[in-house]
mmJSON file of the N, C-alpha and C atoms, coordinates in Angstrom:
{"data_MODEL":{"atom_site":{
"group_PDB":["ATOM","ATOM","ATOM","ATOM","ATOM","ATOM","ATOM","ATOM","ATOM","ATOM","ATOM","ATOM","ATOM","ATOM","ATOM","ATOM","ATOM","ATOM","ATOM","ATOM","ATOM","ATOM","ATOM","ATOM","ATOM","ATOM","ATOM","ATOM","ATOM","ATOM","ATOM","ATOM","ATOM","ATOM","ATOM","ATOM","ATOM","ATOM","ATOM","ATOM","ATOM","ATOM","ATOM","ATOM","ATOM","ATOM","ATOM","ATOM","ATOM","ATOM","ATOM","ATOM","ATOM","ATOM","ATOM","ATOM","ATOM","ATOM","ATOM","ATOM","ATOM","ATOM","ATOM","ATOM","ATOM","ATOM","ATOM","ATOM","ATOM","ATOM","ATOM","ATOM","ATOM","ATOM","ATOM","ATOM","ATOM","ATOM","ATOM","ATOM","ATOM","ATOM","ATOM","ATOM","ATOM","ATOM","ATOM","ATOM","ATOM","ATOM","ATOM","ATOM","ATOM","ATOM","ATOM","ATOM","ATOM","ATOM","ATOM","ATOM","ATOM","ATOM","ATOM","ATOM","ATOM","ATOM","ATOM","ATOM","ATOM","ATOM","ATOM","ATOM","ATOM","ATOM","ATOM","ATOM","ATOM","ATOM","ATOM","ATOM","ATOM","ATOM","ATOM","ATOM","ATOM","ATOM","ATOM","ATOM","ATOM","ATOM","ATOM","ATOM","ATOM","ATOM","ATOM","ATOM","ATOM","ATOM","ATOM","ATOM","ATOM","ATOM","ATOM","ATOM","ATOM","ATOM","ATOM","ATOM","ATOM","ATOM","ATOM","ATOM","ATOM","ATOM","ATOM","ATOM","ATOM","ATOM","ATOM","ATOM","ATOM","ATOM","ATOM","ATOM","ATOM","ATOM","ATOM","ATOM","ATOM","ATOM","ATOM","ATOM","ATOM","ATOM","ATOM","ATOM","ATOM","ATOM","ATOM","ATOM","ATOM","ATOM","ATOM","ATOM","ATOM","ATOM","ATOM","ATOM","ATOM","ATOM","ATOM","ATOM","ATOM","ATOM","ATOM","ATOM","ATOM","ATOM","ATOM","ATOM","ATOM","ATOM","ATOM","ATOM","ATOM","ATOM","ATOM","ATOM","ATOM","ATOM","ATOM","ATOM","ATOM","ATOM","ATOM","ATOM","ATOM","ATOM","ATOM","ATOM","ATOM","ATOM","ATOM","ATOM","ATOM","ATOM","ATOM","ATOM","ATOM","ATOM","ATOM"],
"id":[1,2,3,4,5,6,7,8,9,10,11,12,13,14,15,16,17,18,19,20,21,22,23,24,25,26,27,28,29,30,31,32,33,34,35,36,37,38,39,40,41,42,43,44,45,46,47,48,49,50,51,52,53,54,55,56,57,58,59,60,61,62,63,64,65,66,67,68,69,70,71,72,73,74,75,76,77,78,79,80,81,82,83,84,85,86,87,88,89,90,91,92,93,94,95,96,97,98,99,100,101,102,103,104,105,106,107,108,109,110,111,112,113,114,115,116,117,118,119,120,121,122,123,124,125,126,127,128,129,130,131,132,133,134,135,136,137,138,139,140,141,142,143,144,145,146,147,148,149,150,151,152,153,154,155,156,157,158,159,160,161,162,163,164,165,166,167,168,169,170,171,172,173,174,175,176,177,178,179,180,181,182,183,184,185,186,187,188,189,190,191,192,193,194,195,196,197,198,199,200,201,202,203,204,205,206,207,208,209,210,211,212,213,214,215,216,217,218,219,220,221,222,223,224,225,226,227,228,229,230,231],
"type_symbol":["N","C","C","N","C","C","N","C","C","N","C","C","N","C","C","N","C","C","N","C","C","N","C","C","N","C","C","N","C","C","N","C","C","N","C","C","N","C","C","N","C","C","N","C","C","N","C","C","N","C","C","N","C","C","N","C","C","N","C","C","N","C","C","N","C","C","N","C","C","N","C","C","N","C","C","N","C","C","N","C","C","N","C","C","N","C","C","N","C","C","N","C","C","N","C","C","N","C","C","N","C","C","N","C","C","N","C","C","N","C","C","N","C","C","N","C","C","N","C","C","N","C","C","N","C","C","N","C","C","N","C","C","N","C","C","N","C","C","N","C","C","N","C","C","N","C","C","N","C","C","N","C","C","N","C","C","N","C","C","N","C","C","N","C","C","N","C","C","N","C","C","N","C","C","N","C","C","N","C","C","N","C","C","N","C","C","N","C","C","N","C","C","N","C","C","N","C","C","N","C","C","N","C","C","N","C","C","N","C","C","N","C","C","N","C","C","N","C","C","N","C","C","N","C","C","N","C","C","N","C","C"],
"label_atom_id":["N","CA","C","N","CA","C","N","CA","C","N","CA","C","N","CA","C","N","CA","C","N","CA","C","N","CA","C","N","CA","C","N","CA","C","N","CA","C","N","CA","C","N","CA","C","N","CA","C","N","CA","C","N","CA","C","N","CA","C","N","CA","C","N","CA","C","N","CA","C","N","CA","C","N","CA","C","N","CA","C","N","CA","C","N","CA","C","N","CA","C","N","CA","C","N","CA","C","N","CA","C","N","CA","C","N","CA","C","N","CA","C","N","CA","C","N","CA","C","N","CA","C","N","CA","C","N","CA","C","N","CA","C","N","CA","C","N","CA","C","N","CA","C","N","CA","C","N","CA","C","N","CA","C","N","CA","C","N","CA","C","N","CA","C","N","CA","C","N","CA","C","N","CA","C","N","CA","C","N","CA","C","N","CA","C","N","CA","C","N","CA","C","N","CA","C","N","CA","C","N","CA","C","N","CA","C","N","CA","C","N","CA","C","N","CA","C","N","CA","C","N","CA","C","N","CA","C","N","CA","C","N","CA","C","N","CA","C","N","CA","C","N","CA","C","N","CA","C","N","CA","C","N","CA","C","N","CA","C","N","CA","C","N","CA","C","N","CA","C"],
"label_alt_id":[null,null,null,null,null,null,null,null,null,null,null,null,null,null,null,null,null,null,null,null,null,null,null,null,null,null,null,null,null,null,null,null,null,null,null,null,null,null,null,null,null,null,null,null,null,null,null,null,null,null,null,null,null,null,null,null,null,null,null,null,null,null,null,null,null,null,null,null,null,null,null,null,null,null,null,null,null,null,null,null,null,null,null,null,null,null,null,null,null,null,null,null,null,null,null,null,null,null,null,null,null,null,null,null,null,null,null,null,null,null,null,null,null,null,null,null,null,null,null,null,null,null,null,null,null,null,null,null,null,null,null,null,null,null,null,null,null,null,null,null,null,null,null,null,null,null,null,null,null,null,null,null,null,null,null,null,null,null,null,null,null,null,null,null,null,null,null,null,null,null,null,null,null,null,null,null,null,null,null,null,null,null,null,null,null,null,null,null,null,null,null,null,null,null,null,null,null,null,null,null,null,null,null,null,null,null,null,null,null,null,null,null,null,null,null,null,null,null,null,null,null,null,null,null,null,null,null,null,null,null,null],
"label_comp_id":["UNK","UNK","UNK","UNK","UNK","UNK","UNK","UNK","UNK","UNK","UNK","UNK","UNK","UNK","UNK","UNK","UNK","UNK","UNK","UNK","UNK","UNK","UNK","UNK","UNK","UNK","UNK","UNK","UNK","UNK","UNK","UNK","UNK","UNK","UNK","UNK","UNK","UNK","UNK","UNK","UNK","UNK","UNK","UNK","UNK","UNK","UNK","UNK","UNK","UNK","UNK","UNK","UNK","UNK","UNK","UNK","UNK","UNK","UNK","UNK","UNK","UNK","UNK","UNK","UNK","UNK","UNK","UNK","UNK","UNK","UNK","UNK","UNK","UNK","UNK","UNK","UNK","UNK","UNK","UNK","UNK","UNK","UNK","UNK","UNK","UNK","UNK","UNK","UNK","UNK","UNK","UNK","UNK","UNK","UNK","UNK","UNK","UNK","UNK","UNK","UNK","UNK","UNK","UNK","UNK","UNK","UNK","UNK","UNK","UNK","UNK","UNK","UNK","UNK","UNK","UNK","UNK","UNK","UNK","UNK","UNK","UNK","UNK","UNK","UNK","UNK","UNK","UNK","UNK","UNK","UNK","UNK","UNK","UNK","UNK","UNK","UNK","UNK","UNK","UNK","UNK","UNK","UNK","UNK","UNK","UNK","UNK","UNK","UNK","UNK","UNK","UNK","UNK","UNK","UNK","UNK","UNK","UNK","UNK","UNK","UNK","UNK","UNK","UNK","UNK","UNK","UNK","UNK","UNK","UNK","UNK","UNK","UNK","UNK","UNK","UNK","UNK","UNK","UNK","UNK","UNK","UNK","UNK","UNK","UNK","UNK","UNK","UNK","UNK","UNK","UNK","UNK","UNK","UNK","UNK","UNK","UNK","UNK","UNK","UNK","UNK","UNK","UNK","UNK","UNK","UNK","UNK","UNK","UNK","UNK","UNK","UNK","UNK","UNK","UNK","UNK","UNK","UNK","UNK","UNK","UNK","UNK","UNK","UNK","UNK","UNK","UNK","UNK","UNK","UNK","UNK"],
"label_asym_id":["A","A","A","A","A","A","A","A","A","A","A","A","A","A","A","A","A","A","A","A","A","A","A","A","A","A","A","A","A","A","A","A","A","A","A","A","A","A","A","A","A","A","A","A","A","A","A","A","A","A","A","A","A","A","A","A","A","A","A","A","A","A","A","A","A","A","A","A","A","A","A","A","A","A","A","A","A","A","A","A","A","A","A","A","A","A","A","A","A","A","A","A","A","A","A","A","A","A","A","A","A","A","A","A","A","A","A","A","A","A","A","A","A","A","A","A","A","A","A","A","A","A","A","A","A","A","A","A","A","A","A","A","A","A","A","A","A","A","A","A","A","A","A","A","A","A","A","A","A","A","A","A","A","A","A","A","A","A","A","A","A","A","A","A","A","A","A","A","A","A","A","A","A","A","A","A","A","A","A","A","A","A","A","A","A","A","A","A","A","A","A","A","A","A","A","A","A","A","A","A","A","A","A","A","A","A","A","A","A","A","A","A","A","A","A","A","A","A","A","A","A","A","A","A","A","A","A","A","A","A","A"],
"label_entity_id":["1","1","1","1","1","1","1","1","1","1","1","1","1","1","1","1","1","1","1","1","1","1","1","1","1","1","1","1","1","1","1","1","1","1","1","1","1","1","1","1","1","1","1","1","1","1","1","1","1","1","1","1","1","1","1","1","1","1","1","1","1","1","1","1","1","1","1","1","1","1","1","1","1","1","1","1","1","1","1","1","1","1","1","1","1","1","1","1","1","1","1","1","1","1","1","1","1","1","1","1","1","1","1","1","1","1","1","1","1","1","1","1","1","1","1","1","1","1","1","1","1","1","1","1","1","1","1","1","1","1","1","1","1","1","1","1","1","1","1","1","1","1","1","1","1","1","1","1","1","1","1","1","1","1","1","1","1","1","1","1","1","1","1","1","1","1","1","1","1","1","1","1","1","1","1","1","1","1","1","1","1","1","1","1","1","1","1","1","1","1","1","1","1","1","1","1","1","1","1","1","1","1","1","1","1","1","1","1","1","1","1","1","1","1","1","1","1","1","1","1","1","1","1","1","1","1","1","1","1","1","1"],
"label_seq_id":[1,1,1,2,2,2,3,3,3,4,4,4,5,5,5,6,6,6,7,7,7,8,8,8,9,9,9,10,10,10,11,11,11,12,12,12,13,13,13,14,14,14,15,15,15,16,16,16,17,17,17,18,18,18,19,19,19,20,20,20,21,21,21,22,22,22,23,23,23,24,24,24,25,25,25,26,26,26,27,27,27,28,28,28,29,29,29,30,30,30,31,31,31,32,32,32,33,33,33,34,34,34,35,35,35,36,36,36,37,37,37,38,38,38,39,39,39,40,40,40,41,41,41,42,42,42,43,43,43,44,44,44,45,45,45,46,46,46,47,47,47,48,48,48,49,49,49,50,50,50,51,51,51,52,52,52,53,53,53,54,54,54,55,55,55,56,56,56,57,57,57,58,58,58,59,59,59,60,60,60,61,61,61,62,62,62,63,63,63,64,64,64,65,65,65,66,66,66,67,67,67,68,68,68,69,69,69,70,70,70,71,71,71,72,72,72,73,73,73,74,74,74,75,75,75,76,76,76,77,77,77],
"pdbx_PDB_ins_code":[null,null,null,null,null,null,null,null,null,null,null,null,null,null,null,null,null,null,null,null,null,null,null,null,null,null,null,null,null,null,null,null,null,null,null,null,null,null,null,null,null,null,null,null,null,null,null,null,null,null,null,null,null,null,null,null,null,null,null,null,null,null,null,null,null,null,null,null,null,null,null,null,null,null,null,null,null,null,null,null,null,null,null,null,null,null,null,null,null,null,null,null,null,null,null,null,null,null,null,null,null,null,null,null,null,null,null,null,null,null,null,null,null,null,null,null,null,null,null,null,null,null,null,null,null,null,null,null,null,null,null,null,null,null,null,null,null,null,null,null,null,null,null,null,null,null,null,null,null,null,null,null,null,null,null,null,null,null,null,null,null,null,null,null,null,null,null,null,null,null,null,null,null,null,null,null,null,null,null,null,null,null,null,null,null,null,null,null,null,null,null,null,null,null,null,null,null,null,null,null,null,null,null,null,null,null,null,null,null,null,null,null,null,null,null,null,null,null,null,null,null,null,null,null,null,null,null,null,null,null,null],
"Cartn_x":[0.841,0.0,0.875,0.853,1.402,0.711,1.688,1.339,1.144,0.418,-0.008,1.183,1.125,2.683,1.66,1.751,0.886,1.799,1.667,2.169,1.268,1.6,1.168,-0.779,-1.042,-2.677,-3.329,-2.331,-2.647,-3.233,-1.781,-1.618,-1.413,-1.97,-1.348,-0.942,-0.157,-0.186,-0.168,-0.566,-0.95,-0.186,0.794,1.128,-0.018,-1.501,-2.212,-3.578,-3.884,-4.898,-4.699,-5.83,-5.776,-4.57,-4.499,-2.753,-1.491,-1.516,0.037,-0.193,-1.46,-1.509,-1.411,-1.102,-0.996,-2.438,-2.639,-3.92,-4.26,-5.333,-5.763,-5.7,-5.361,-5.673,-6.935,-7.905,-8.481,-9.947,-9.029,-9.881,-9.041,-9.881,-9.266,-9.18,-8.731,-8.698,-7.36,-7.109,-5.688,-5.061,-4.403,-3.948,-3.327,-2.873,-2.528,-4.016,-5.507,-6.545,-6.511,-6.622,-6.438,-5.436,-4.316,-3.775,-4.189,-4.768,-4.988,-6.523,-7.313,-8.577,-7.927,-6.684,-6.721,-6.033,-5.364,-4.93,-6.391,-6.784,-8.245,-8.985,-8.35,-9.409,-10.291,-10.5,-10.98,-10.858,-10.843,-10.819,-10.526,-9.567,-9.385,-10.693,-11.554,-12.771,-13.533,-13.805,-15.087,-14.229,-12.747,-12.362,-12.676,-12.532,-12.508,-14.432,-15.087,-16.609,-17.044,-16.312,-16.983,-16.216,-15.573,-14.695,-14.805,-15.479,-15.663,-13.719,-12.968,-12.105,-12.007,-11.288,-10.994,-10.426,-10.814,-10.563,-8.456,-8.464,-7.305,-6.135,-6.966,-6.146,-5.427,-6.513,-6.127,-4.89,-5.012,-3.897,-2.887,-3.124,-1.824,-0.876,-1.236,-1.123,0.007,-1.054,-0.097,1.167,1.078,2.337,3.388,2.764,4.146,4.124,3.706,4.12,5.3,4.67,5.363,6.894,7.09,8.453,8.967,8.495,9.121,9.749,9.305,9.917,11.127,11.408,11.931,13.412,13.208,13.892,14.949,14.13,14.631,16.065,15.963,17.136,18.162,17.454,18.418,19.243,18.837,19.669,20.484,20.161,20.916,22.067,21.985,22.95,24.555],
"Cartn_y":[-1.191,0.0,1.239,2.141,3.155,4.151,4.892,6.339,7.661,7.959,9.533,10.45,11.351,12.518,13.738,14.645,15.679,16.632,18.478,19.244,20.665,20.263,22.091,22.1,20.63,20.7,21.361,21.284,22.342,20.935,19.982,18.76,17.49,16.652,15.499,14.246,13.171,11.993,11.299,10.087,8.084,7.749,6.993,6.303,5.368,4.984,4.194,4.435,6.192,7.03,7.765,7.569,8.6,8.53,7.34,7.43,7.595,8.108,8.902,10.264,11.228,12.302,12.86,14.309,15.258,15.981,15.333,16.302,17.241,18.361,18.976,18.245,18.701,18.13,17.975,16.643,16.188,15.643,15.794,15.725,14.442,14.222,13.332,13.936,15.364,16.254,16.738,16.006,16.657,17.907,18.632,19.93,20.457,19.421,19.453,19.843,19.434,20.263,21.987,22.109,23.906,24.447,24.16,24.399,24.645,23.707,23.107,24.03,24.109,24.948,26.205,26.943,28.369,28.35,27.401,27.504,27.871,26.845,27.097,28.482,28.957,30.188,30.59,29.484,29.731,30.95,31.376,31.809,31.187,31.894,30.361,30.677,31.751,31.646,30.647,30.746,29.722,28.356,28.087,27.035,26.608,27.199,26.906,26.897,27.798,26.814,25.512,25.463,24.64,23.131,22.957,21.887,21.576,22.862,23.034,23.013,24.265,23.927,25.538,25.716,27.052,27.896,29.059,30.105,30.22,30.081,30.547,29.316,28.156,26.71,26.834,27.703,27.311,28.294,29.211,30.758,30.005,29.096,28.691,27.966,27.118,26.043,26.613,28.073,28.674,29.162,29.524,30.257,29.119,28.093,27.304,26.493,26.424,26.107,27.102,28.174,29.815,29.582,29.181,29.472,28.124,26.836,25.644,25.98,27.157,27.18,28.34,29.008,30.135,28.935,27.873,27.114,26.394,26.353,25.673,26.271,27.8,29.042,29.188,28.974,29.085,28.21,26.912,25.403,25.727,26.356,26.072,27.245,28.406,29.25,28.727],
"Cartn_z":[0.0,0.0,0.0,-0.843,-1.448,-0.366,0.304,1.378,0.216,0.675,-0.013,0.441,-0.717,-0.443,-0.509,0.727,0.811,0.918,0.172,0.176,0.949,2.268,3.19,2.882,2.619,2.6,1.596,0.354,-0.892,-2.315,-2.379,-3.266,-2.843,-3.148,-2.723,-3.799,-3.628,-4.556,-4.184,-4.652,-3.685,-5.519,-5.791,-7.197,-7.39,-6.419,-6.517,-6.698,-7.049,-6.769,-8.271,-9.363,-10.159,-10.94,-11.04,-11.879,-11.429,-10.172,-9.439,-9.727,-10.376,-10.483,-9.666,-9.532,-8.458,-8.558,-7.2,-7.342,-6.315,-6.058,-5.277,-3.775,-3.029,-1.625,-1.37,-1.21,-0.484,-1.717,-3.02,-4.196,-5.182,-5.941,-7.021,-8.435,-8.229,-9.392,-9.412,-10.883,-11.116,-11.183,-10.783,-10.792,-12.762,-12.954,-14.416,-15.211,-14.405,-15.274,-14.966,-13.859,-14.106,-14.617,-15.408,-16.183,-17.569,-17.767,-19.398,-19.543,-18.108,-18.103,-18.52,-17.898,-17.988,-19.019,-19.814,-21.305,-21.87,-21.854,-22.851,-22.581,-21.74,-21.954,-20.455,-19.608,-18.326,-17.523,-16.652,-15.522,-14.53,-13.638,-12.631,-11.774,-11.207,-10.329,-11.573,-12.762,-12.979,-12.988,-13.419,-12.87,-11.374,-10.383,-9.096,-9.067,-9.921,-9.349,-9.936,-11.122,-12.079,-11.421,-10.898,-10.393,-8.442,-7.683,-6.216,-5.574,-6.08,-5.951,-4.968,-3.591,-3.219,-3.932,-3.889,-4.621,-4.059,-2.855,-1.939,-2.206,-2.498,-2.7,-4.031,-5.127,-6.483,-6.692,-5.871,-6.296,-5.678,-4.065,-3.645,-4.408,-5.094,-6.272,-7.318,-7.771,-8.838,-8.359,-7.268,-6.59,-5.952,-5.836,-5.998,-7.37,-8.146,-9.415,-10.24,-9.487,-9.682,-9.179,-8.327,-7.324,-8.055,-8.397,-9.022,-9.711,-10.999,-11.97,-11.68,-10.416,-10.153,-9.823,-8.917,-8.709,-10.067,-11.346,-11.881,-12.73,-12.741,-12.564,-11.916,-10.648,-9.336,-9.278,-10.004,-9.785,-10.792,-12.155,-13.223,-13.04,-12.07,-12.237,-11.155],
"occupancy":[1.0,1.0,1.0,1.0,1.0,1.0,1.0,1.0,1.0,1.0,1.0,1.0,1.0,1.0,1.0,1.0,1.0,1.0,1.0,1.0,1.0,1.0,1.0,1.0,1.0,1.0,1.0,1.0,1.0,1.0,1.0,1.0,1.0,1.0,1.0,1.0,1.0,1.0,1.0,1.0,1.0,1.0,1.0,1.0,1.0,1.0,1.0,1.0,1.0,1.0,1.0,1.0,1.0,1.0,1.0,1.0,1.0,1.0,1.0,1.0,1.0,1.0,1.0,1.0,1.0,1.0,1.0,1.0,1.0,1.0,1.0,1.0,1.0,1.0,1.0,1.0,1.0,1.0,1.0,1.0,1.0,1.0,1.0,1.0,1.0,1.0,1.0,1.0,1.0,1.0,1.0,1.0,1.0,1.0,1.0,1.0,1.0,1.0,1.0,1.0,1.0,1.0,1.0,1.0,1.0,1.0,1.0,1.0,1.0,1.0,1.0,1.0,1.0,1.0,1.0,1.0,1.0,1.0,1.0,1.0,1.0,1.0,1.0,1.0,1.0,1.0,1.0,1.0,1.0,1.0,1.0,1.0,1.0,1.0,1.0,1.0,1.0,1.0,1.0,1.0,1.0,1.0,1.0,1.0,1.0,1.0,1.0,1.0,1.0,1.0,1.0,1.0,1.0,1.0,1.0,1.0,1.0,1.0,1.0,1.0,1.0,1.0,1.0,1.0,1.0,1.0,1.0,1.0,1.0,1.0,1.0,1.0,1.0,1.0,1.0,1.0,1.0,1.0,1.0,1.0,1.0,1.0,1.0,1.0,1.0,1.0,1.0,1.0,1.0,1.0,1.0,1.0,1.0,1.0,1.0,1.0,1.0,1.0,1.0,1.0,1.0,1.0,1.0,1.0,1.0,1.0,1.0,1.0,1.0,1.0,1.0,1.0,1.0,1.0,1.0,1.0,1.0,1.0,1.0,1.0,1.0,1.0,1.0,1.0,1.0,1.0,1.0,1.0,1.0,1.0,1.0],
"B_iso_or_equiv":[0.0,0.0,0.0,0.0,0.0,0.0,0.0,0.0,0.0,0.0,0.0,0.0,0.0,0.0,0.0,0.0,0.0,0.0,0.0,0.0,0.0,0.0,0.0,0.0,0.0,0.0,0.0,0.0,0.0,0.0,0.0,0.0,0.0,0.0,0.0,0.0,0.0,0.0,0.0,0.0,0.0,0.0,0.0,0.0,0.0,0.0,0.0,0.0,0.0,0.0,0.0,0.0,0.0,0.0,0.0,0.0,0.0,0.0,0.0,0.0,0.0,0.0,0.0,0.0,0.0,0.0,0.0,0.0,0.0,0.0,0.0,0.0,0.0,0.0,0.0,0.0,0.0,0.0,0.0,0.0,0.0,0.0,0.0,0.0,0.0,0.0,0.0,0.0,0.0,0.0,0.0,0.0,0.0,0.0,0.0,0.0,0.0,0.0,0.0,0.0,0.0,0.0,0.0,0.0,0.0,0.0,0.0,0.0,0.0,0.0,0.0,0.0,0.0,0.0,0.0,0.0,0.0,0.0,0.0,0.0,0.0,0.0,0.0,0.0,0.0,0.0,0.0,0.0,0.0,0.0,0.0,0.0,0.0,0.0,0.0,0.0,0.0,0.0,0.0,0.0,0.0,0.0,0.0,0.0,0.0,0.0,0.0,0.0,0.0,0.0,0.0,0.0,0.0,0.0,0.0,0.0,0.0,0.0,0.0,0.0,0.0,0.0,0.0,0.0,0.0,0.0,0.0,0.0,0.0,0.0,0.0,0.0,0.0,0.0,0.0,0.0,0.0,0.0,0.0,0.0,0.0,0.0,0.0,0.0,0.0,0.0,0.0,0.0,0.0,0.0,0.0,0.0,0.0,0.0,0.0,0.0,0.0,0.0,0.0,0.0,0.0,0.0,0.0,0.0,0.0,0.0,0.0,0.0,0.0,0.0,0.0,0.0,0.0,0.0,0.0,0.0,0.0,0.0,0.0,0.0,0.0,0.0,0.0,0.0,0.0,0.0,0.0,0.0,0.0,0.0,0.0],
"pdbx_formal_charge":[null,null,null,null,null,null,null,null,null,null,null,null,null,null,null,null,null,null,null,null,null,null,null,null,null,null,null,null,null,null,null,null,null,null,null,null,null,null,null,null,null,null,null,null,null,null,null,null,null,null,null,null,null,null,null,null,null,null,null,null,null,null,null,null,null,null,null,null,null,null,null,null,null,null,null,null,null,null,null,null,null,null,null,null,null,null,null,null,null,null,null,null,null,null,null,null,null,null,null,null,null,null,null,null,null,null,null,null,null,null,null,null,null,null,null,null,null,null,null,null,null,null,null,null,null,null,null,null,null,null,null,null,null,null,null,null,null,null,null,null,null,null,null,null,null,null,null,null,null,null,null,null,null,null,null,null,null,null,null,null,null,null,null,null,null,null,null,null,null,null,null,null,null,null,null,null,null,null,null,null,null,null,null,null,null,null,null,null,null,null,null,null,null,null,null,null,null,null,null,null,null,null,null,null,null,null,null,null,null,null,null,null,null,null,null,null,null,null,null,null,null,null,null,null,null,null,null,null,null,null,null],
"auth_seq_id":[1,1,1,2,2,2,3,3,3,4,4,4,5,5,5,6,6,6,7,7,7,8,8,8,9,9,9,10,10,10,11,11,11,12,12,12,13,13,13,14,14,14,15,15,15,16,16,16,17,17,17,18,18,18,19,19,19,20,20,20,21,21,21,22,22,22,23,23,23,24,24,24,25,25,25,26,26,26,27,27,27,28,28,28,29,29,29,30,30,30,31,31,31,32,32,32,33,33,33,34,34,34,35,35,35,36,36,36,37,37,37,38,38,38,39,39,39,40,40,40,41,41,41,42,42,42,43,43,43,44,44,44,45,45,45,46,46,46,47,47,47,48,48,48,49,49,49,50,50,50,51,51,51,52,52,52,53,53,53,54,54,54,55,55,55,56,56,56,57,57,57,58,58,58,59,59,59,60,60,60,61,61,61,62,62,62,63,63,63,64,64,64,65,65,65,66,66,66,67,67,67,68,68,68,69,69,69,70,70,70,71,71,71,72,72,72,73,73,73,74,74,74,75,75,75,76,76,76,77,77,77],
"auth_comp_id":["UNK","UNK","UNK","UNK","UNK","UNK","UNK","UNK","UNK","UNK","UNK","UNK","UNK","UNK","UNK","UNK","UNK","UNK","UNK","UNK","UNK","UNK","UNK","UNK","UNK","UNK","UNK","UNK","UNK","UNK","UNK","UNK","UNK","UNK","UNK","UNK","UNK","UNK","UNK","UNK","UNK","UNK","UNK","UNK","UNK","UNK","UNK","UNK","UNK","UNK","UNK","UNK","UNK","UNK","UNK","UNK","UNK","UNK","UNK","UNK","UNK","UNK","UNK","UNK","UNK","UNK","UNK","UNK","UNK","UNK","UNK","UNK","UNK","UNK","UNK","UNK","UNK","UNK","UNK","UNK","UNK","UNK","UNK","UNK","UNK","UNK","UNK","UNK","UNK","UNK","UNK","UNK","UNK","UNK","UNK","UNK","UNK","UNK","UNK","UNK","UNK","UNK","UNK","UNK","UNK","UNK","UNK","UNK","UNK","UNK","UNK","UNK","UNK","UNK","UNK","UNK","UNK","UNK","UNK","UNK","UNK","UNK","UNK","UNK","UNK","UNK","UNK","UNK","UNK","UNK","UNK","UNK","UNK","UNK","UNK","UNK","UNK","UNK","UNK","UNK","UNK","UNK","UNK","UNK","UNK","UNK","UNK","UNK","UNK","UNK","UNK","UNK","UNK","UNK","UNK","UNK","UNK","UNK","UNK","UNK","UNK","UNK","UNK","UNK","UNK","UNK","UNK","UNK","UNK","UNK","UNK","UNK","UNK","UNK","UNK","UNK","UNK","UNK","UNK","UNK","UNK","UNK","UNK","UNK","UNK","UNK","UNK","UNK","UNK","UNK","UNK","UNK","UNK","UNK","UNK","UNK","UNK","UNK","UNK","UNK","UNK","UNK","UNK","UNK","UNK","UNK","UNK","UNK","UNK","UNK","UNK","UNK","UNK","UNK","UNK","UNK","UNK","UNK","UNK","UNK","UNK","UNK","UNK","UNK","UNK","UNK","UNK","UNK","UNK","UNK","UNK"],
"auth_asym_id":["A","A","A","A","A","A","A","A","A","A","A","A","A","A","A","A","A","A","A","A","A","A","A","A","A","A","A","A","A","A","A","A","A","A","A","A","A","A","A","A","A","A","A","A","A","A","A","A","A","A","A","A","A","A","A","A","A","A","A","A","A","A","A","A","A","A","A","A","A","A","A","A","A","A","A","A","A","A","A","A","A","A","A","A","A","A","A","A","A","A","A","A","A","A","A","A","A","A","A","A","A","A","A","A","A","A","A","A","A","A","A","A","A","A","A","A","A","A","A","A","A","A","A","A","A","A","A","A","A","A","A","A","A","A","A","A","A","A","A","A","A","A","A","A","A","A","A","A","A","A","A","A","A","A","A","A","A","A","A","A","A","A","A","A","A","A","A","A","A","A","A","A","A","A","A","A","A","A","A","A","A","A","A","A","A","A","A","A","A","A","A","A","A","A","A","A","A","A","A","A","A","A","A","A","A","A","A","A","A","A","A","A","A","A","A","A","A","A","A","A","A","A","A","A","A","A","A","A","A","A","A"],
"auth_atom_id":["N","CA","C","N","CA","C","N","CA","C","N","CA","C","N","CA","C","N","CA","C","N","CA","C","N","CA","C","N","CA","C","N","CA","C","N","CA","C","N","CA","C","N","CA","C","N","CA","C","N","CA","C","N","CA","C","N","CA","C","N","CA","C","N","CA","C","N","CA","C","N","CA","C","N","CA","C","N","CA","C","N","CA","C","N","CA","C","N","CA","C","N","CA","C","N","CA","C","N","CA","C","N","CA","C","N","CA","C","N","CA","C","N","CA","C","N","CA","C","N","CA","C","N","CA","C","N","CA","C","N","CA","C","N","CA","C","N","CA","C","N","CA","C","N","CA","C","N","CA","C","N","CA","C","N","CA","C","N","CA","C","N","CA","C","N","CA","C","N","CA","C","N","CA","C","N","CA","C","N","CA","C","N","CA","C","N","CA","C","N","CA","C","N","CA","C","N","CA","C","N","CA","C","N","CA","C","N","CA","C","N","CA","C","N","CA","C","N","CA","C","N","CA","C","N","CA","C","N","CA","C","N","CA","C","N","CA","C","N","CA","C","N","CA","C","N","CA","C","N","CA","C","N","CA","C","N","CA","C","N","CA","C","N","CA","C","N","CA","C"],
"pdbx_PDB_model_num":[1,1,1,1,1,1,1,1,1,1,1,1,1,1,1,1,1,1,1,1,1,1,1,1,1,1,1,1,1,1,1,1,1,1,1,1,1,1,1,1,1,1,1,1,1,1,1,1,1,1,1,1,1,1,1,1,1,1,1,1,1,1,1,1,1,1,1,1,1,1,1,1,1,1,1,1,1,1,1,1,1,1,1,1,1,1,1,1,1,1,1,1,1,1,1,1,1,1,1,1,1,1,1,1,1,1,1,1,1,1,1,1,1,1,1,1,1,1,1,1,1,1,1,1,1,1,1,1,1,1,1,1,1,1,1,1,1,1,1,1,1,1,1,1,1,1,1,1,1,1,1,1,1,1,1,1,1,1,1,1,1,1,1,1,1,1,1,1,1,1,1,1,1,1,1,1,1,1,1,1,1,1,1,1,1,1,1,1,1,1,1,1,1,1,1,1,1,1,1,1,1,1,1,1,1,1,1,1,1,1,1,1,1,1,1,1,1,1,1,1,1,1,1,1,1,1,1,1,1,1,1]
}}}
């Protein structure tokens, strides 16, 4: 039995849940969809109603997706 990897109550992953996707904390919704939603054109508020996702969870999300990629600079310099 595969333990869930939880991040600060924001994301979590089980490799046995949903594929190994990363998903929303406490949901079986991949975080890789509000991406692909706000490609298409979304909003992240009608993302966050259309899915029952926090308004405060989904911004947290972006802002460390935000700093991931700030990381990936920092490593390379």
């Amino acid at each position: 039995m595969a333990l869930d990897k939880v991040y600060k109550d924001l994301i979590w992953q089980n490799p046995d849940r949903v594929s190994g996707a990363i998903c929303f904390y406490g949901t079986r919704l991949p975080v890789k969809h509000m991406f692909e939603h706000l490609e298409g054109g979304y909003k992240l508020d009608e993302f966050c109603s259309v899915f029952n996702v926090p308004l405060a969870q989904a911004k947290a999300v972006l802002d460390l997706a935000s700093k991931g990629l700030d990381t990936l600079f920092e490593e390379a310099a």
